[in-house]
C-alpha positions, 0 to 999 in steps of 0.5 A, spaced: 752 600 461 753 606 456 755 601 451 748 596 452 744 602 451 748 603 445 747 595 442 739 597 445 738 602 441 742 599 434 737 593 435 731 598 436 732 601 429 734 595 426 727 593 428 724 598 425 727 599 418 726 591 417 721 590 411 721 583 414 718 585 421 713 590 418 710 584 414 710 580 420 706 584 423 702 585 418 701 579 416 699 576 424 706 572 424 710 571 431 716 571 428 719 574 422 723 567 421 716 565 418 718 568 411 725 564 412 722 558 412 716 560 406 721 562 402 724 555 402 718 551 402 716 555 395 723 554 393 722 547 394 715 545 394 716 541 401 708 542 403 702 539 400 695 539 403 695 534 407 702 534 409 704 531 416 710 535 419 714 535 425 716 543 428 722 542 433 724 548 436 717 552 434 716 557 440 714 562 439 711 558 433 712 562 426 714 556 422 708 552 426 702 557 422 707 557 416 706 549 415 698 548 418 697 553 413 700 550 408 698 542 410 691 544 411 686 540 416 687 535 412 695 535 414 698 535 421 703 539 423 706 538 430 711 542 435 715 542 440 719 547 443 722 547 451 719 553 451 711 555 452 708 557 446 700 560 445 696 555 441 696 555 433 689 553 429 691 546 427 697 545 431 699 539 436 704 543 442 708 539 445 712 543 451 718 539 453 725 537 450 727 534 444 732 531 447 728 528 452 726 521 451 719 522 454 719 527 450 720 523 444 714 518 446 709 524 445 712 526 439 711 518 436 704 518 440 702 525 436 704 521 429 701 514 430 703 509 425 704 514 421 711 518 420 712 525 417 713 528 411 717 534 413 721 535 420 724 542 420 728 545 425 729 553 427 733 550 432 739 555 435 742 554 443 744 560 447 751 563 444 755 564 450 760 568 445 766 563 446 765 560 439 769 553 441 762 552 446 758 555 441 759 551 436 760 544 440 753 547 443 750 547 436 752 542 433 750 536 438 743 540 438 744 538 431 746 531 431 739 530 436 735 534 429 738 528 426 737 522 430 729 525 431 728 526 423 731 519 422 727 516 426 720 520 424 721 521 417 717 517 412 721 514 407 723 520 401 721 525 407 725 532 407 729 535 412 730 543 413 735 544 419 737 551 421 745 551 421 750 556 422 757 556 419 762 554 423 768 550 422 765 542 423 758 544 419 761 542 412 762 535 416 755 535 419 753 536 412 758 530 409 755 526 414 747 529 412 748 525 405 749 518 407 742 518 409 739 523 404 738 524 396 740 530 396 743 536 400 741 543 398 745 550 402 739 555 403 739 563 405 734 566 404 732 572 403 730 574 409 736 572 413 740 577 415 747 578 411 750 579 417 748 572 420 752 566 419 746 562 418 744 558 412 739 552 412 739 546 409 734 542 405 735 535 405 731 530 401 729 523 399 730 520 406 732 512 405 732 512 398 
């Protein structure tokens, strides 16, 4: 009990000296994985106005406001997410698992004949600790995002996929670039040094 309260009160003074969550919250973000996904786009120039995007994974939905905001009414921005997420102005929610084939048809039923220009996924299981059942965990929830984007995406569309470093990603990143363009290795600034995440940006889907 001793040693949870301790983790507790380690998380709570991260929390407070976080410039990140000071932002957030000044800026009216629901998470402060929203300067992630900004720090990526300005990189890359993935959203225009007008822009179509899939969010998979977007509760509590601080990628879904980065990307309307970005795509503008023009544009259209849909998410999905297992769990419940308060609406967002110009975002289409979808409450039920990516991996759910109904699910799917709702999400093709959203785009229409239209297809996406973006899908981005900050996807991440729960981690039980045993890293052989982390990883295994991750990396079909991985392969899913991929399935998903190769059937949404519009011909040269992009996807940006939230991965950690575990001994197979280098081979789900492999397989990444007979579907893409080009694969580029994202850490953002506002990622933790001591998270294992990265993000992968791949474009030119199809060409």
């Amino acid at each position: 009990m001793a040693s949870r309260r301790s983790t507790s009160k380690q998380w709570l003074r991260r929390q407070t000296a976080d410039p990140y969550v000071k932002q957030r919250d000044r800026d009216g973000y629901r998470s402060r994985a929203a300067f992630k996904l900004k720090e990526i786009l300005k990189r890359d120039r993935l959203i225009r106005n007008g822009s179509f995007v899939l969010d998979l994974g977007a509760s509590p939905g601080g990628w879904s406001q980065v990307a309307a905001a970005m795509a503008g009414p023009q544009g259209k921005v849909v998410a999905v997410d297992l769990l419940p997420m308060e609406p967002i102005n110009g975002v289409h929610f979808i409450n039920g698992d990516c991996r759910d084939p109904d699910t799917f048809d709702k999400i093709s039923a959203e785009f229409g004949e239209r297809r996406a220009d973006l899908v981005i996924s900050d996807i991440a299981p729960n981690i039980t600790g045993i890293r052989d059942v982390d990883e295994a965990n991750f990396l079909e929830l991985a392969d899913f995002v991929s399935d998903i984007s190769n059937r949404m995406l519009a011909a040269d569309g992009t996807m940006v996929i939230k991965l950690f470093q575990f001994p197979g990603t280098d081979s789900y990143i492999a397989e990444l670039k007979k579907s893409y363009a080009s694969i580029s290795r994202r850490k953002p600034e506002s990622s933790r040094r001591e998270s294992r995440e990265l993000y992968v940006v791949a474009k030119g889907f199809g060409i």
